[in-house]
Structures are given as C-alpha cells and as structure tokens.
N, C-alpha and C positions, 0 to 999 in steps of 0.2 A: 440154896436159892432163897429160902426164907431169911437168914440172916444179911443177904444183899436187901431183900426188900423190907426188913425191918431199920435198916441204914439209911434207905432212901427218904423213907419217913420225917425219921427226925431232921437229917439235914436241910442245909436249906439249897434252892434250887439253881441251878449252875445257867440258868438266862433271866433275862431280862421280860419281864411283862408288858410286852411291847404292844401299844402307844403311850402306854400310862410311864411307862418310865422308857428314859433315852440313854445311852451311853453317849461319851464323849466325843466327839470325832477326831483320828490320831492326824497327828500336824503334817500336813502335806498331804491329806489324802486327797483326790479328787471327790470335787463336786458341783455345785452350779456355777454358771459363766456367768461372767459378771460385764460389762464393756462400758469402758468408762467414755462418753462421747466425745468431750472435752478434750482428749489422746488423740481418737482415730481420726485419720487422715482418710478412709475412704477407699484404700487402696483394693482390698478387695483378696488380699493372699487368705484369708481365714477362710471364704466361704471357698477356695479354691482346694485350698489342703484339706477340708474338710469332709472326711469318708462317708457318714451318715446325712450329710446336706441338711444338717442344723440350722444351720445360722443363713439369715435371709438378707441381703441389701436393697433395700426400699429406696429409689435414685440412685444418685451416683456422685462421687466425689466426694468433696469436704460437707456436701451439703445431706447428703443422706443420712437415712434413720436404718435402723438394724431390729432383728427379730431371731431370737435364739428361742428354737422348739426344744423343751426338754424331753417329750415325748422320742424324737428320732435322736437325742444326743448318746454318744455310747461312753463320752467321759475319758475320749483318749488322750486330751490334753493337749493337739495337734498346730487348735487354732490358737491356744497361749504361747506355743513355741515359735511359730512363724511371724506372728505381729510386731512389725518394725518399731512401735512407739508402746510395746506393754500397755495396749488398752484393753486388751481382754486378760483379765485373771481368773482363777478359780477357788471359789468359797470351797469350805469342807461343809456346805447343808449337803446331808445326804435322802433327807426325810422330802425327797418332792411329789410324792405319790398322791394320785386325785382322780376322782371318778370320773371330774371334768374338763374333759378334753381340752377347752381351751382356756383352762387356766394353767396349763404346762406351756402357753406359750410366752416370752416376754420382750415385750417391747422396749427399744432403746432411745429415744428422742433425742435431739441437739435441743438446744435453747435457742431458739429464733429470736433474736433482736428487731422491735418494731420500728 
C-alpha cells in the first residue's frame, strides 16, 4: 500500500481542475439548442415531441418568438430531429450551469421589420 501511495505522489493527476481548466467537447456530442429564427416556420413539432417541455412558443406561426429553458432540457436531441427546416441545432457548450435561475433561460426573437 505504501508503494501505491508513494506512485500517486509523483504522478500527475488523471482529472481536470475543473472550472480552471476545461476539456474539449467530443464532435457530436450534445449540448445547448440553438434555433435559428430566420429557418423556423412556426410549426410547432419541436415543442410537441418535446419530453421535458423545454422549448416555449410565444404566438403563433411565422410570426412568433421562441424560448428554450435549459434548466428542464434533458438534451435528447428530439426537437433537432423532428424540425422540417433544421432551425434548431445543437452546440457541444456543455458548461451551462448557474446559480441563476433565469439565466438558463433563452430567448429567440425574429427580426421585426418597421
């Protein structure tokens, strides 16, 4: 036992000192939702297939605004599979943790022409 713990010493540590240091995120991996407003049509399958009720439609149709809670998202990738026009993708940020509640929520806006 002394000779494992004389081993441990000198090497060096098999994690990461985390938040001071970050690994890379592996390609494909899930993480925040992204929804490109400019794409979505409005249709409304995302908040439908959606198991955790993430993702919010503020109106309706080509004209509404959108609201993805990071807080209830489980990250299953549901609502990127069913979106007719790939307006919702998913980033690999895995680091979205926050004391405050409602900065895990984010808002989507169209661009309103005056």
């Amino acid at each position: 036992m002394q000779r494992e713990i004389a081993k441990s010493l000198v090497r060096k540590p098999s994690t990461l000192l985390y938040p001071y240091e970050k690994y890379e995120p592996i390609p494909g991996s899930r993480g925040r939702v992204v929804i490109d407003m400019a794409k979505c049509i409005g249709c409304g399958l995302c908040i439908r297939d959606c198991p955790a009720f993430a993702i919010e439609m503020v109106g309706k149709g080509v004209t509404c605004d959108m609201k993805w809670y990071a807080d209830r998202c489980v990250f299953c990738g549901q609502c990127v599979e069913v979106c007719p026009r790939t307006a919702i993708v998913q980033q690999t940020d895995y680091d979205l943790s926050s004391d405050d509640k409602s900065s895990l929520v984010f808002e989507y806006r169209r661009v309103r022409q005056a």
